[in-house]
C-alpha positions as CSV (number, residue, x, y, z in Angstrom):
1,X,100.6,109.0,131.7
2,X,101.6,105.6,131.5
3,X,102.0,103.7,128.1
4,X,99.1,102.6,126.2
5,X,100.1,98.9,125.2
6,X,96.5,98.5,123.1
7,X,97.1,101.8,121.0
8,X,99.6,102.1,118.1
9,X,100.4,105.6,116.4
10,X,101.6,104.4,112.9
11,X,103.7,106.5,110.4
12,X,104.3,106.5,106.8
13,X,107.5,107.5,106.5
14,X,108.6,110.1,103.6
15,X,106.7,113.0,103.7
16,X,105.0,112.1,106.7
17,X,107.6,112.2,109.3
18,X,110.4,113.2,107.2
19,X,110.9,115.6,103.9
20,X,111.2,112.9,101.3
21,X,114.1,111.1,101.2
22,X,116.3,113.2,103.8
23,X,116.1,112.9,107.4
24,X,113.7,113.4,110.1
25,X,113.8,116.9,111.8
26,X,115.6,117.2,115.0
27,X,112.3,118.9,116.6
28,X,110.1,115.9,114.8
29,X,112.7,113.4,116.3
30,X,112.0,115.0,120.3
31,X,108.2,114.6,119.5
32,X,108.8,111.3,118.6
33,X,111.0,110.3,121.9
34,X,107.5,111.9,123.7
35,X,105.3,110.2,122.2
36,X,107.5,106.8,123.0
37,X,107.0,107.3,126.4
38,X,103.0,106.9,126.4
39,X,101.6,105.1,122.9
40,X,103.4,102.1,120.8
41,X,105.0,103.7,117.9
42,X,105.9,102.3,114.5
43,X,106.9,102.8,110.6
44,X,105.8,101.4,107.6
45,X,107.3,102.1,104.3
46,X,107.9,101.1,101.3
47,X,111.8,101.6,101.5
48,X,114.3,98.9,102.8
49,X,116.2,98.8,106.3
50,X,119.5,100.7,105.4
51,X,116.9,104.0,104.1
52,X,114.8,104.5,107.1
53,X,117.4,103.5,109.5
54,X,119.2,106.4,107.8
55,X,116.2,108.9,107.6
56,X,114.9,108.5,111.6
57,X,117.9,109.1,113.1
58,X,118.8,112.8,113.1
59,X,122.2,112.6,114.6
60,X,125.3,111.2,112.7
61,X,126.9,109.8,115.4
62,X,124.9,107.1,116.7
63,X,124.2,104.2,115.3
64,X,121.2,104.3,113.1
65,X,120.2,100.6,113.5
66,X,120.0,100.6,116.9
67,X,118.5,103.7,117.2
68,X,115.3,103.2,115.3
69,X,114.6,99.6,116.9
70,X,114.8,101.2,120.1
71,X,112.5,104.4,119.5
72,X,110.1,102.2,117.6
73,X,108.6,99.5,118.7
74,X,107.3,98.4,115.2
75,X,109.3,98.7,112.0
76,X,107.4,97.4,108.7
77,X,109.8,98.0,105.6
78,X,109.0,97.0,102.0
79,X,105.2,98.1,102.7
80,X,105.2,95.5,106.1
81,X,106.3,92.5,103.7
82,X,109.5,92.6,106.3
83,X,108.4,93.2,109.7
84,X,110.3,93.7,113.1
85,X,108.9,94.0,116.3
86,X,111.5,95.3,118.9
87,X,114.3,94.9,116.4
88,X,113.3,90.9,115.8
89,X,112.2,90.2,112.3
90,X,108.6,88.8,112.8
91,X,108.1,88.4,108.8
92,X,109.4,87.9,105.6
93,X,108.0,87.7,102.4
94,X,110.2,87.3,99.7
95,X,108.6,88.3,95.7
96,X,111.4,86.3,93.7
97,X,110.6,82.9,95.6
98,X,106.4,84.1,95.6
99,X,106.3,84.6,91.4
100,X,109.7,83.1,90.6
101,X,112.5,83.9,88.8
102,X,110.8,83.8,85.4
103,X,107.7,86.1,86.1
104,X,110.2,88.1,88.3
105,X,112.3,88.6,84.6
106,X,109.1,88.8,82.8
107,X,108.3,92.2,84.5
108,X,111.5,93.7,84.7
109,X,112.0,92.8,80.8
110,X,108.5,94.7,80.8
111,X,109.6,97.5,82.4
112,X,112.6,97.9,80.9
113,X,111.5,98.1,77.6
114,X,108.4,101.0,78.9
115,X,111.2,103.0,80.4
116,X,112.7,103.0,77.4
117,X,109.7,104.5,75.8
118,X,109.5,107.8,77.8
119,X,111.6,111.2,77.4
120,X,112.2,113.3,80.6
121,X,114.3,116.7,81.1
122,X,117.2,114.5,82.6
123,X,117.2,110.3,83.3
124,X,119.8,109.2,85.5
125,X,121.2,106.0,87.0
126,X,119.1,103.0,89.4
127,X,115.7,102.6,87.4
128,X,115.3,99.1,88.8
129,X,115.6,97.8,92.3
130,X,114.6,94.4,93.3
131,X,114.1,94.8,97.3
132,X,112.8,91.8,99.2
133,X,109.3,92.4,99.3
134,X,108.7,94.5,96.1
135,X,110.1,96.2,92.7
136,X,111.1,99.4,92.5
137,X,110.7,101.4,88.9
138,X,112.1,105.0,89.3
139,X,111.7,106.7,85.6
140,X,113.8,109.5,85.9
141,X,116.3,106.6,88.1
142,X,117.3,106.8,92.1
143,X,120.4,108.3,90.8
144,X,119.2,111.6,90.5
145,X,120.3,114.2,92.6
146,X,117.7,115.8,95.2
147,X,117.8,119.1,92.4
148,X,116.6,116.5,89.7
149,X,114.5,114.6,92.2
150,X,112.8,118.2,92.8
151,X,112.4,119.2,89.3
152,X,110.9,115.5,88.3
153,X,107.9,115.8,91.4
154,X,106.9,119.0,89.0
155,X,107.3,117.0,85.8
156,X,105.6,114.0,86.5
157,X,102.7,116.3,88.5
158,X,101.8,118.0,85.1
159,X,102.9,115.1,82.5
160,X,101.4,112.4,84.4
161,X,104.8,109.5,84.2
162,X,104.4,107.3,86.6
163,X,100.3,106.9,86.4
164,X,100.7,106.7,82.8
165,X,103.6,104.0,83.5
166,X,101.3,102.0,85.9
167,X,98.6,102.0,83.3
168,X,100.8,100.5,80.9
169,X,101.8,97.8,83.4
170,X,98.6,97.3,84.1
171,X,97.8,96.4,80.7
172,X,99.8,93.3,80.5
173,X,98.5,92.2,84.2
174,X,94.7,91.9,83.7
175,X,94.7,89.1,85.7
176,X,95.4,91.1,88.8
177,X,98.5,89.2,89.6
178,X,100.2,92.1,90.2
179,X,99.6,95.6,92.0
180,X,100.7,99.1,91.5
181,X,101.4,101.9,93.8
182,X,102.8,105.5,93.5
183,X,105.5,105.2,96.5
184,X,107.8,108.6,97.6
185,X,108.2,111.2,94.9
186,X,109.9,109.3,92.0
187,X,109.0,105.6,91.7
188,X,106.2,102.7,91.9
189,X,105.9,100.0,93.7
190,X,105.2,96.8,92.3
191,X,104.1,93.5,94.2
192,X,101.6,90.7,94.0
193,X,98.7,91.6,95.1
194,X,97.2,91.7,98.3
195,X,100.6,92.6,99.5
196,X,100.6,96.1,100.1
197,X,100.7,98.3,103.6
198,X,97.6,96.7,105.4
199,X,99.8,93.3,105.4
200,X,101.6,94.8,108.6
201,X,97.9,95.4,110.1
202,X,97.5,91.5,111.2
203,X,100.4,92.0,113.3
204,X,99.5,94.8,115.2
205,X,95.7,92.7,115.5
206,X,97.7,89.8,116.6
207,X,99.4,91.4,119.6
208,X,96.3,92.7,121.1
209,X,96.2,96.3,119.8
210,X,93.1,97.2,119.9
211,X,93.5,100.9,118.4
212,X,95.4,101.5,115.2
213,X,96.5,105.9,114.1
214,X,97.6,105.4,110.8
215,X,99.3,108.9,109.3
216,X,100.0,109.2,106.2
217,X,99.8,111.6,103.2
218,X,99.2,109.1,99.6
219,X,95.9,109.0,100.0
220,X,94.3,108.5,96.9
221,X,93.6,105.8,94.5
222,X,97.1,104.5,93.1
223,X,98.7,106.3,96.3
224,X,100.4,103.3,98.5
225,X,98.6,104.9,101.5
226,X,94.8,104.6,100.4
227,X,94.5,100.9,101.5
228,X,95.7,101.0,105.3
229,X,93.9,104.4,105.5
230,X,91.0,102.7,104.0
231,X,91.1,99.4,106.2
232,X,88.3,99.7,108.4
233,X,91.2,98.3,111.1
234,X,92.9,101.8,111.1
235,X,91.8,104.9,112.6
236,X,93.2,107.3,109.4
237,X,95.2,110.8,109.4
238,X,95.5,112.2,106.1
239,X,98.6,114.7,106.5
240,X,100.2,117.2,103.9
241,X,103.8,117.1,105.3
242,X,106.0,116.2,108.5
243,X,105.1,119.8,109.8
244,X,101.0,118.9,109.2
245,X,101.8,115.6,110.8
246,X,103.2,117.7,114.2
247,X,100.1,119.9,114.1
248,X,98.4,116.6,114.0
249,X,99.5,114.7,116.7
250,X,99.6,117.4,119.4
251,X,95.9,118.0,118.5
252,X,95.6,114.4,118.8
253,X,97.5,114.3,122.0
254,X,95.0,116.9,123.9
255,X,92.0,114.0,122.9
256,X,94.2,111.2,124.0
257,X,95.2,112.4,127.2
């Protein structure tokens, strides 16, 4: 079966192709490398390069970079806001030169001062991270070890922290300016709005795909999935875990072929 240049098979990354925040499964991976060989593939996620370069590439020897621009031939980081297409940045959208340097302070004073409000089991290290495209609030902090990490996906499922955290921020944006989105198992994502996953969509539009699979598995309202599984440009897989995701696409496959 030749390769179908007018369909795309789109991933979410953490808990869709990979456990979060670890690497992909080797048996995943050899899907993957399949799957290459007859659709488009591509990533979108809400982390930065040096993370899912370091989660798609199951082997330590090779060269991680390379490796995911060559198995991929769409990489949207930062929820799209940085895009590559065949390892050449296509986009950039930068949130400290969209808002500026006061609003950018504004918030993270904001946050700052709401993380100081809540009481966890454990808070670590890394509560803030300014990425390109987005900020990154982690209450429990990215310092955490995956044992923490664990225990805090528990937490927050019964206690509510980062919904409760959103609301807050929510508060003192009633203008809308900005947006907020559960990403992976311990932070939010914050942008201005509008810029969220389905900004990688005009993209794929714009180089004639014509047929969009987006999998992914926060789908629900506050999730950073439920827009581009919404958009009525996507054909949308909700999925439970990497392993739901494989059961997935080989059911998929038998339709495609």
């Amino acid at each position: 079966m030749a390769r179908n240049k007018s369909r795309v098979l789109l991933f979410d990354v953490d808990n869709t192709l990979t456990p979060s925040r670890n690497k992909i499964e080797p048996h995943m991976e050899q899907l993957m490398l399949e799957l290459r060989e007859k659709f488009l593939l591509g990533v979108v996620s809400g982390s930065d390069l040096h993370k899912i370069a370091y989660q798609m590439t199951s082997c330590p020897n090779k060269n991680s970079f390379d490796e995911l621009f060559k198995r991929y031939n769409y990489v949207f980081l930062e929820n799209g806001l940085v895009a590559y297409r065949q390892a050449e940045l296509i986009s950039k959208k930068c949130i400290r030169e969209f808002l500026g340097e006061t609003k950018v302070q504004e918030f993270i004073n904001l946050a700052l001062s709401e993380l100081a409000k809540i009481t966890l089991p454990v808070k670590r290290g890394h509560f803030i991270e300014c990425r390109t495209g987005l900020i990154n609030v982690s209450p429990i902090g990215r310092s955490c070890s995956q044992a923490e990490r664990e225990a805090f996906v528990e937490y927050d499922r019964e206690y509510k922290i980062r919904e409760k955290l959103m609301t807050k921020f929510g508060e003192n944006y009633p203008d809308g300016e900005l947006s907020f989105a559960i990403g992976g198992q311990i932070s939010i994502d914050v942008f201005p709005t509008g810029w969220d996953k389905t900004i990688c969509l005009q993209h794929l539009v714009d180089d004639g795909i014509e047929e969009i699979h987006f999998f992914g598995d926060r789908i629900y309202p506050g999730g950073n999935d439920w827009g581009i599984y919404h958009d009525p440009r996507t054909i949308g897989h909700i999925v439970k875990n990497p392993d739901d995701t494989m059961r997935q696409l080989l059911e998929l496959l038998e339709i495609l072929d």
